[in-house]
C-alpha positions as CSV (number, residue, x, y, z in Angstrom):
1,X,91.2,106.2,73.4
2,X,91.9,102.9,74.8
3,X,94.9,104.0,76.6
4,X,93.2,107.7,77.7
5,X,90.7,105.2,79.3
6,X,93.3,102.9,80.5
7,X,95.4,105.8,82.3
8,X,92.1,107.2,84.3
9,X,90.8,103.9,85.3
10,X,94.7,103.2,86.8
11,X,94.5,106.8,88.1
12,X,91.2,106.4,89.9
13,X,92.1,102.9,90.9
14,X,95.7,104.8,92.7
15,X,93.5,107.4,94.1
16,X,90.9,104.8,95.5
17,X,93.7,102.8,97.4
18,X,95.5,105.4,98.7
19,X,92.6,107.0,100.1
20,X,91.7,103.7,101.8
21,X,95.4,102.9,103.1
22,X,95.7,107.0,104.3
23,X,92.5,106.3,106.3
24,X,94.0,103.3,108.0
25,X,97.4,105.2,109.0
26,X,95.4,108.0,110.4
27,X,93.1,105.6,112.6
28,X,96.4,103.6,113.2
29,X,98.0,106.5,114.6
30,X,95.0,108.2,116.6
31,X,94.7,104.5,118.1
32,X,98.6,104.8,118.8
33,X,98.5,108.2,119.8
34,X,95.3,108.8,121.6
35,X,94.7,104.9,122.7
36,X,91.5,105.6,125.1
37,X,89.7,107.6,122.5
38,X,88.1,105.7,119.9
């Protein structure tokens, strides 16, 4: 159980940063690519 546990909170805690550090790339490359529009 420990290590079920273990695995999701890892998995959720992968999912969590990679939804933050996608978000920065695509506002990183709308700034690059579109650098008037906000």
């Amino acid at each position: 159980m420990k290590v079920v546990k273990f695995k999701e909170y890892s998995l959720t805690k992968i999912i969590y940063f990679f939804k933050t550090y996608y978000s920065r790339m695509l506002k990183a490359y709308k700034y690059r690519v579109y650098p008037n529009k906000d």
